[in-house]
Z-matrix of the N, CA and C atoms (Angstrom, degrees):
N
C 1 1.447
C 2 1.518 1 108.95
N 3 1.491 2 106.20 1 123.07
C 4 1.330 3 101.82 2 172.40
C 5 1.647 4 117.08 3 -127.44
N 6 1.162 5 123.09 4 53.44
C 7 1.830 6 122.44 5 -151.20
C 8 1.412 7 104.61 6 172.21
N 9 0.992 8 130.50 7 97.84
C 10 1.190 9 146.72 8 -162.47
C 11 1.684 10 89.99 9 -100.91
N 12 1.395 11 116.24 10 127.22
C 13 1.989 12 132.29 11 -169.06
C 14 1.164 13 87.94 12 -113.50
N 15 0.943 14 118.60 13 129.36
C 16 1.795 15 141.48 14 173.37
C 17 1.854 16 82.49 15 -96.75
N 18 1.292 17 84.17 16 144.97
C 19 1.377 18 123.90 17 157.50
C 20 2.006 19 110.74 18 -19.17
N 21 1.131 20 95.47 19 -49.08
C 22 1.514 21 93.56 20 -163.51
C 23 1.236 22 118.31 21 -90.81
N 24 1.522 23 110.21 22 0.48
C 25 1.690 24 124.92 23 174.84
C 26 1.417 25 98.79 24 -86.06
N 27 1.364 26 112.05 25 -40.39
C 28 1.506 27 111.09 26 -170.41
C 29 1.465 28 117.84 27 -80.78
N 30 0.968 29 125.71 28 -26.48
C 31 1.521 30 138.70 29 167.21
C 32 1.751 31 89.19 30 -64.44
N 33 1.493 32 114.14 31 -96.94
C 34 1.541 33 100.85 32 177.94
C 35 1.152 34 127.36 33 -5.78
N 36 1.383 35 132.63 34 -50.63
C 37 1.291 36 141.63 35 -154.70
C 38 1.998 37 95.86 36 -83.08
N 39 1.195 38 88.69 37 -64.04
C 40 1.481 39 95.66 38 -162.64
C 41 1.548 40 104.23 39 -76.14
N 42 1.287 41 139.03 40 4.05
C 43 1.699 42 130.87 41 160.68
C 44 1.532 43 100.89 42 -79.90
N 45 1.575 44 104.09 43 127.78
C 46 1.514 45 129.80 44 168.55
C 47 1.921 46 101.69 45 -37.88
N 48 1.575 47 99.86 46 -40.54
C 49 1.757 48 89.01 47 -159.98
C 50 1.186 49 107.54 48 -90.86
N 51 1.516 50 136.88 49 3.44
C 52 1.391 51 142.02 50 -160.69
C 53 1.509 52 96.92 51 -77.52
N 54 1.401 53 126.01 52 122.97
C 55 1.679 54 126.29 53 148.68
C 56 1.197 55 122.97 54 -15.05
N 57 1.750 56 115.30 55 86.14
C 58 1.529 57 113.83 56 172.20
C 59 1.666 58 116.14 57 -42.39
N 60 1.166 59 127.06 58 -15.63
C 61 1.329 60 120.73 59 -178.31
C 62 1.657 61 108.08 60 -115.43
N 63 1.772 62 121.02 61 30.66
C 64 1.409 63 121.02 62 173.12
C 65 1.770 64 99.24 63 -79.56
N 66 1.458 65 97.64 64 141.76
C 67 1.491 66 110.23 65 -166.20
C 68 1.645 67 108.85 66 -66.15
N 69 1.397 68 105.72 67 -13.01
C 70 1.718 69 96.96 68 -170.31
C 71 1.306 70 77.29 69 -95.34
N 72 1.458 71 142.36 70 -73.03
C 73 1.553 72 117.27 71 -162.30
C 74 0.946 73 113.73 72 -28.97
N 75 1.790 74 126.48 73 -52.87
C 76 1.700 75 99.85 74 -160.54
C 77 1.452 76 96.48 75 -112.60
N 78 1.333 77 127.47 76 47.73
C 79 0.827 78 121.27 77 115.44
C 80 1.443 79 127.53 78 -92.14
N 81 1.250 80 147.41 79 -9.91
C 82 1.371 81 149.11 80 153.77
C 83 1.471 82 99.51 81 -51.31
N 84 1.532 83 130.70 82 -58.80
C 85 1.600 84 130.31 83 -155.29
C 86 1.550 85 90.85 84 -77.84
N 87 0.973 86 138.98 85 -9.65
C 88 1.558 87 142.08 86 164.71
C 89 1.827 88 98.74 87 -64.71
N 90 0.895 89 111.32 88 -67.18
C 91 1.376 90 124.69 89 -139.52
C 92 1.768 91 78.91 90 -77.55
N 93 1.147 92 131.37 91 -69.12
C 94 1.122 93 137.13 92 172.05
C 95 1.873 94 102.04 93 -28.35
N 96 0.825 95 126.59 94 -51.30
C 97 1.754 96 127.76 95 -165.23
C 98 1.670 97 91.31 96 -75.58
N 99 1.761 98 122.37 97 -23.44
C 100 1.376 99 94.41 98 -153.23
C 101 2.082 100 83.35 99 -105.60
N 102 1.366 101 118.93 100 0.45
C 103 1.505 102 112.08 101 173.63
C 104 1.759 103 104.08 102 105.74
N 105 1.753 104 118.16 103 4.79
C 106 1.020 105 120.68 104 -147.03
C 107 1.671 106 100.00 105 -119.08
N 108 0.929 107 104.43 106 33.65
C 109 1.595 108 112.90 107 -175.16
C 110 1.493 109 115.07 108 -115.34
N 111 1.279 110 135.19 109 99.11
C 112 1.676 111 121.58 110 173.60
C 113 1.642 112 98.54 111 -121.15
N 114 1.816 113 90.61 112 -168.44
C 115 1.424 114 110.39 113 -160.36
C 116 1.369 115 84.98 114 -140.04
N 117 1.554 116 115.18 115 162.82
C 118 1.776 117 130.28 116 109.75
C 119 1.356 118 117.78 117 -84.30
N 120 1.787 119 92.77 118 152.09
C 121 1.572 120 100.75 119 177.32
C 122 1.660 121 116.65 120 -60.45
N 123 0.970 122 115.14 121 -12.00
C 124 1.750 123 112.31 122 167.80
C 125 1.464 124 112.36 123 -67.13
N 126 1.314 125 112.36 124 -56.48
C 127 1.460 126 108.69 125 168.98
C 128 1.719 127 127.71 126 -39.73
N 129 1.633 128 98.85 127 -44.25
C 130 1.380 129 86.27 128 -171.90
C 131 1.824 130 99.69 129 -90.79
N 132 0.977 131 145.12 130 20.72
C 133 1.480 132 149.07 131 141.63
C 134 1.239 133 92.26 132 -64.79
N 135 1.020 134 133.02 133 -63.41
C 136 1.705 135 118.40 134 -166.23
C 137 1.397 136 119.89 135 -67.41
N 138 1.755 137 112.14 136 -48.86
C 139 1.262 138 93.29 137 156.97
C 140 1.680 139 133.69 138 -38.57
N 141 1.744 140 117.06 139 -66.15
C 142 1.382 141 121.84 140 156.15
C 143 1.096 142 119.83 141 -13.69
N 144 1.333 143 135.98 142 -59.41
C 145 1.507 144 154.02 143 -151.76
C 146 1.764 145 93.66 144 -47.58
N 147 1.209 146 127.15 145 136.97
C 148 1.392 147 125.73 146 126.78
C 149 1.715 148 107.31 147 92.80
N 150 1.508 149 101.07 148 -5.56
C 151 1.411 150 118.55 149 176.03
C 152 1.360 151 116.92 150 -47.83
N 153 1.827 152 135.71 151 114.47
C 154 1.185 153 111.77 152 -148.02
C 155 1.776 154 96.29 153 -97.85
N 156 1.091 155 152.43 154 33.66
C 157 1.386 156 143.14 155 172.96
C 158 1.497 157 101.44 156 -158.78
N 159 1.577 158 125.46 157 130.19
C 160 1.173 159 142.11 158 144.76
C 161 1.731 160 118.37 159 -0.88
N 162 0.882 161 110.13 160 -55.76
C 163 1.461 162 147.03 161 -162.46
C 164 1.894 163 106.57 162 -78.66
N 165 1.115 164 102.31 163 -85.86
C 166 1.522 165 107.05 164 137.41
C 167 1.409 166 119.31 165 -10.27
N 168 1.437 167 124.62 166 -78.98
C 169 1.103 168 139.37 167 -159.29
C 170 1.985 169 94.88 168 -61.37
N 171 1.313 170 95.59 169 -45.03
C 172 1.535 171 85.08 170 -154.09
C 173 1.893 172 93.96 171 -70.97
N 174 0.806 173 101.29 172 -42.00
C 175 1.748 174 108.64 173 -171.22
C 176 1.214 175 103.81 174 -40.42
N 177 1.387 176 126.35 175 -47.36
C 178 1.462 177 140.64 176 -151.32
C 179 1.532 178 80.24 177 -76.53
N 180 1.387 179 113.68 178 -81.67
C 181 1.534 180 124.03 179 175.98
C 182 1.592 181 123.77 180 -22.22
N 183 1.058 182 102.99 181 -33.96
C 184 1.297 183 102.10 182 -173.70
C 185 1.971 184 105.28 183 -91.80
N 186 1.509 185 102.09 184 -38.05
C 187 1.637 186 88.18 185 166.59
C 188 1.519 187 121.26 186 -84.12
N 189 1.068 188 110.47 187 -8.30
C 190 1.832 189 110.09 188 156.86
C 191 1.386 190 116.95 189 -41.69
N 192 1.389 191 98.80 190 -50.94
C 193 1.486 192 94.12 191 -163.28
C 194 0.873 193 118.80 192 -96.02
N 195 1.115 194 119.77 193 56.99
C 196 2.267 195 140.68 194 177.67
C 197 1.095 196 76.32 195 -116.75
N 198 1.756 197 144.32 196 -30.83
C 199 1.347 198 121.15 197 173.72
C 200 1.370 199 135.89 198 -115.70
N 201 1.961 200 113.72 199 127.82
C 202 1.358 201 95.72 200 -154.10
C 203 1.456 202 116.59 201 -77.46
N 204 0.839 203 127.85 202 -166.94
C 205 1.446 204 140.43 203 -172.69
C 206 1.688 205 115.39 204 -105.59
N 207 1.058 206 138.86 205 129.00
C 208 0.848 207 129.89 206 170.64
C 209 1.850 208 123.24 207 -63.32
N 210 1.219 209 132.14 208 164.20
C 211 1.342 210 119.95 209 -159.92
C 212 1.435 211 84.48 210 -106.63
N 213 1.764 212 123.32 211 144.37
C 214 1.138 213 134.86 212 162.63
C 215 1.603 214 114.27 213 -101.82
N 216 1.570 215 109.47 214 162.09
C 217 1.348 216 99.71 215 -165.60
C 218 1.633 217 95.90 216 -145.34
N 219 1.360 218 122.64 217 152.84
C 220 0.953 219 116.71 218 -172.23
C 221 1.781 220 125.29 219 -49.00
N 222 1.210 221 108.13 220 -24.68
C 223 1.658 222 131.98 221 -177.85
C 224 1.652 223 118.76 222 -63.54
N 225 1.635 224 93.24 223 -31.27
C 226 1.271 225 129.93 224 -175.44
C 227 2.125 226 107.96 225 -57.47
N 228 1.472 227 83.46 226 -44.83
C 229 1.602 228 112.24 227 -161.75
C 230 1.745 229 92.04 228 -77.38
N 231 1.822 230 112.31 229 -65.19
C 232 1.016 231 117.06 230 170.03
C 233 1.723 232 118.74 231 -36.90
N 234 1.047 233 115.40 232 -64.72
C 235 1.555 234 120.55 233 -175.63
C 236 1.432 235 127.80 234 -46.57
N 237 1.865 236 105.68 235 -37.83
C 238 1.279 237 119.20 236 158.95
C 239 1.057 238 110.92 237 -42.53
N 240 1.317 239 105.50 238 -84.01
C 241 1.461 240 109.62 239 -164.25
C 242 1.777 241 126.29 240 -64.38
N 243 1.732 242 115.78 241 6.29
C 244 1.388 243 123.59 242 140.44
C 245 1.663 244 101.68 243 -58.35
N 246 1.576 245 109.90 244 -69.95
C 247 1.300 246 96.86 245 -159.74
C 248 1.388 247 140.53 246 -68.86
N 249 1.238 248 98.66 247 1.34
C 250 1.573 249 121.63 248 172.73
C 251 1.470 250 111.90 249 -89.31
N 252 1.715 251 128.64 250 -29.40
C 253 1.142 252 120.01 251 168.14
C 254 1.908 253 105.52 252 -73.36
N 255 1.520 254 107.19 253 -41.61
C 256 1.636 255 111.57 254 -176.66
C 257 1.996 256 102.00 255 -46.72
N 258 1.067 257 114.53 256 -36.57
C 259 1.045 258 107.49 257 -153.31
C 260 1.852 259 108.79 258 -104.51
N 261 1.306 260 99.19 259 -17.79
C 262 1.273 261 108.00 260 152.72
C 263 1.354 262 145.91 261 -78.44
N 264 1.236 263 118.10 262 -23.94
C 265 1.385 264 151.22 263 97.81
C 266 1.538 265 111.09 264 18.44
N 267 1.711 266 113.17 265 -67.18
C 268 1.651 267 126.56 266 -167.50
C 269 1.157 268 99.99 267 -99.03
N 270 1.771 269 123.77 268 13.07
C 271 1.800 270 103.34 269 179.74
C 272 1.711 271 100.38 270 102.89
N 273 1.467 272 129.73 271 -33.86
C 274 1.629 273 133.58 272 -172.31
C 275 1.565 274 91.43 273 -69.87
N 276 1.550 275 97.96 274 121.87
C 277 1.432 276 103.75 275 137.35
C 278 1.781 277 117.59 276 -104.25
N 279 1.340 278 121.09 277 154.65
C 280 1.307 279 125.16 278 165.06
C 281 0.950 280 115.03 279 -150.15
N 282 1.780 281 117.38 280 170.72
C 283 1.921 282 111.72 281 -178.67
C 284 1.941 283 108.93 282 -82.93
N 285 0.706 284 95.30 283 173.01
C 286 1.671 285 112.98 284 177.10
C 287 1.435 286 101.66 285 -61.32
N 288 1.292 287 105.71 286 -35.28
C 289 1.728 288 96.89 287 172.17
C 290 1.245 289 122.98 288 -82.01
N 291 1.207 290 106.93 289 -27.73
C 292 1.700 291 117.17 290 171.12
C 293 1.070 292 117.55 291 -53.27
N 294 1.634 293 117.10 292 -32.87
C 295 1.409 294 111.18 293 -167.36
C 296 1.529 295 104.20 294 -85.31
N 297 1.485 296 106.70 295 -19.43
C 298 1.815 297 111.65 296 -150.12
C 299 2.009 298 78.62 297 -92.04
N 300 0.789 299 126.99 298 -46.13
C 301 1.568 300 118.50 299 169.34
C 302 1.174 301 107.86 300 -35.46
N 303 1.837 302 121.08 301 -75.23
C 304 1.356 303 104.69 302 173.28
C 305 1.260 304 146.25 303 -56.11
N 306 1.323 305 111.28 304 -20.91
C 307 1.508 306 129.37 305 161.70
C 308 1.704 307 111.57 306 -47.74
N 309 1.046 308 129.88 307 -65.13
C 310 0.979 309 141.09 308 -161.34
C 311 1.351 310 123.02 309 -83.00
N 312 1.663 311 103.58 310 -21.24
C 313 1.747 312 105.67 311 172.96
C 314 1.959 313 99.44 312 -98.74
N 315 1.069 314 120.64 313 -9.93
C 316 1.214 315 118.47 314 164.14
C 317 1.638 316 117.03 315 -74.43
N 318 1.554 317 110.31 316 -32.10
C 319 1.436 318 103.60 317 173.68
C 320 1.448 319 97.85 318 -75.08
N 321 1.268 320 128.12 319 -62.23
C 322 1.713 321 127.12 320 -157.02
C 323 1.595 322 87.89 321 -77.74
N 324 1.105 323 158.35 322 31.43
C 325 1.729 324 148.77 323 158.49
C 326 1.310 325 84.98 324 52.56
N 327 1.394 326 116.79 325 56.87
C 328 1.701 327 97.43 326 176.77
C 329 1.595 328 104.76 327 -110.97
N 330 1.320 329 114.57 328 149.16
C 331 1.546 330 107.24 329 -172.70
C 332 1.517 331 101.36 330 -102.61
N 333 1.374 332 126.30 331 143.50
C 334 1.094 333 135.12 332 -158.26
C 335 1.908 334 102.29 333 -120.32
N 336 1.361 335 94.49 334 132.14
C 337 1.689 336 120.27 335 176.06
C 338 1.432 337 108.90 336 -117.09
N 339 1.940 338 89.59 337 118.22
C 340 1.289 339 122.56 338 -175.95
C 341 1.429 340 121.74 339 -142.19
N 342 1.240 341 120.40 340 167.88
C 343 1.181 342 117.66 341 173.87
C 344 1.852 343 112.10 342 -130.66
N 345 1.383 344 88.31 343 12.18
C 346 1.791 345 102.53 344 -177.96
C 347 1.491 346 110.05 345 -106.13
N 348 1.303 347 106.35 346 98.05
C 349 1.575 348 133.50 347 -178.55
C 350 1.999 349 94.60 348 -39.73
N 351 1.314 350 127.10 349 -44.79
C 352 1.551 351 91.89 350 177.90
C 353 1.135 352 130.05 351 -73.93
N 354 1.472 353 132.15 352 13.50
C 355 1.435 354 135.20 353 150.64
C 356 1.710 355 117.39 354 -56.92
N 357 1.616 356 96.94 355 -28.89
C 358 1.479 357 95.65 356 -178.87
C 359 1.750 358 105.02 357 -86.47
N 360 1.038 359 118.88 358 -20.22
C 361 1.519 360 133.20 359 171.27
C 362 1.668 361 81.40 360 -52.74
N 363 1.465 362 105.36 361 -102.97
C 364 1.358 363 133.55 362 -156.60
C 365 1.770 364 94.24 363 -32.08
N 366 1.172 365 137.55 364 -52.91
C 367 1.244 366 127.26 365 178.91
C 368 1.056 367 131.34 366 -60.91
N 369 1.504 368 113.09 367 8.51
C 370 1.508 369 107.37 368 171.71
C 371 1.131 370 110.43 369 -101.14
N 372 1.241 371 125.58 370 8.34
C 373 1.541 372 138.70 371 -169.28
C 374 1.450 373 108.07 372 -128.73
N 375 1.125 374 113.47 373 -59.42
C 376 1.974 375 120.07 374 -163.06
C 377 1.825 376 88.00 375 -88.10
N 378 1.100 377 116.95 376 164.04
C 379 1.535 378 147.05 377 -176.15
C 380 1.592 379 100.96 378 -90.80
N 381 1.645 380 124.01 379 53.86
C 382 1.378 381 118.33 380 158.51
C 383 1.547 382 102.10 381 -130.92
N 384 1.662 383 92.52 382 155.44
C 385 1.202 384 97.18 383 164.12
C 386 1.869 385 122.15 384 -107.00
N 387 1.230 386 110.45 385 178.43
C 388 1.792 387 97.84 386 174.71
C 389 1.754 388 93.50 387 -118.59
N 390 1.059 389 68.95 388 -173.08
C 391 1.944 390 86.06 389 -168.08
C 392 1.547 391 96.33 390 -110.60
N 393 1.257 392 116.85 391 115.32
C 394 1.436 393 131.87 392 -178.58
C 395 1.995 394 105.65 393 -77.96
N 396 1.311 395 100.24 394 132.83
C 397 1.730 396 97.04 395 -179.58
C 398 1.571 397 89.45 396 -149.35
């Protein structure tokens, strides 16, 4: 795994009405074909989140987990919540997951694929990069 998918690629990807030809989907089904696609377990809670049928839920769940998760570490938690005061600090607000995304692709140099413009905020400040598609 080299590409850490925020939340908002994967939602994109997986809604029926999303533009089969939007550049972050296929760039995700790329990255996915080449083995280069991961998560944190926060992400896939959010995916999970709000799923309206049982049934649903499990399906989704069950093709999640063809992808592993990246391992979090206590430092992970710590670092967030630097970069959420750093960036709050400059005017940035973000969610708790936002920060733990950036936390974690800044430890692993991992470049992160999104389609949520405050990553490009947050990157002019915190030590991540995004994944260009």
């Amino acid at each position: 795994m080299n590409v850490l998918v925020d939340t908002s690629v994967w939602s994109l990807s997986l809604r029926r009405t999303a533009p089969s030809n939007h550049l972050a989907k296929l760039e995700l089904e790329q990255l996915i074909l080449d083995g280069r696609a991961g998560m944190i377990a926060p992400i896939r809670q959010e995916i999970l989140s709000g799923v309206k049928t049982a049934a649903h839920f499990e399906l989704l769940r069950d093709r999640l987990r063809a992808f592993p998760d990246i391992g979090l570490i206590v430092e992970d938690y710590e670092e967030a919540a630097r970069f959420f005061n750093t960036c709050r600090a400059k005017g940035l607000q973000g969610s708790n997951t936002d920060f733990l995304i950036c936390s974690v692709a800044a430890r692993g140099k991992i470049p992160i694929l999104t389609t949520d413009a405050d990553f490009e905020r947050f990157g002019a400040i915190l030590p991540i990069a995004l994944h260009e598609y």
